[in-house]
Steps between C-alpha positions, in 0.01 A plus 500: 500500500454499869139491529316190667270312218438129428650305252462116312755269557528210261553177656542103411127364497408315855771714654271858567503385889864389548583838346278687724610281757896590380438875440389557808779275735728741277345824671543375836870429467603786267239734749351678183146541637549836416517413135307241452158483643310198364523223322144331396364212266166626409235206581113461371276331668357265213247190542580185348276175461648204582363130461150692547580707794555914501830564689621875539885492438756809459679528191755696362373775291838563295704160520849574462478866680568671797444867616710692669452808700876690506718783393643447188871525531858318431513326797080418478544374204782306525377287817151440317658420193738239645239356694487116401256405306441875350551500103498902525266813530175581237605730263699633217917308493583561865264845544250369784162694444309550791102426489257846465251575751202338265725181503505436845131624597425228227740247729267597797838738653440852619777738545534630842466859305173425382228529712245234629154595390256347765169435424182469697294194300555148544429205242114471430462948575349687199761747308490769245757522267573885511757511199632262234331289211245377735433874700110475588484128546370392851648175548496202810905489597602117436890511632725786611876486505644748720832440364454563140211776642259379284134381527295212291194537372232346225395706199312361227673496213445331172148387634637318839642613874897538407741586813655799460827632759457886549728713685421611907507866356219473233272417703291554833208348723136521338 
């Protein structure tokens, strides 16, 4: 198993930032850049209301987790998993699984092997969805997320405008 993927790592609640913090002080002094690329605590953006007032605050969007980017391998492995404040990998006993493709797109990360569609509408264009459960459907584009390469948009469903998230592929400018 010498192939670069990213993994979960388990860690004490309220410590996902220490660890990162941790992991990657580790990589500097052991100098294993080459095997472990990135360590990351996925964030949301999320608005809260507070005594009346809409604040926009980042929040965790998996308390207790970290990513990391690395080669999985003995001495990988071993530095992550004695990483304070790390209660071990995601996975099976001690068998770390790595995430699948559709995981990560769905975390908003694109492997460097997978290519970066881009597209030439903006928020507010008119689009045709050219494939899918909605192909035919001309559509105003609400949001687009160039990470997760997908694009928002309303359909009416069920009698009222529902947003629906489509991906950059199935569909094109009207």
């Amino acid at each position: 198993m010498s192939d670069l993927n990213w993994y979960v790592v388990h860690t004490y609640s309220g410590y996902e930032n220490k660890v990162k913090a941790n992991i990657e002080k580790t990589i500097e002094n052991r100098k294993l850049q080459d095997q472990i690329f990135e360590v990351r605590v996925p964030l949301q953006d999320v608005v809260e209301m507070k005594n009346g007032v809409r604040k926009s605050v980042q929040k965790k969007m998996f308390p207790g987790y970290v990513l990391v980017n690395m080669i999985m391998n003995d001495d990988t492995w071993y530095v992550i998993r004695n990483t304070r404040g790390v209660t071990g990998f995601v996975g099976p006993g001690s068998e770390p699984i790595p995430l699948t493709e559709i995981e990560m797109r769905n975390l908003g990360i694109v492997s460097s092997e997978e290519k970066v569609i881009e597209v030439d509408f903006e928020v507010g264009d008119l689009i045709e969805v050219v494939s899918g459960a909605w192909e035919g459907r001309v559509s105003t584009v609400k949001d687009i997320n160039k990470s997760k390469q997908t694009v928002t948009i309303e359909v009416e469903m069920f009698g009222r405008e529902t947003s629906v998230e489509i991906e950059f592929l199935d569909v094109r400018k009207a």
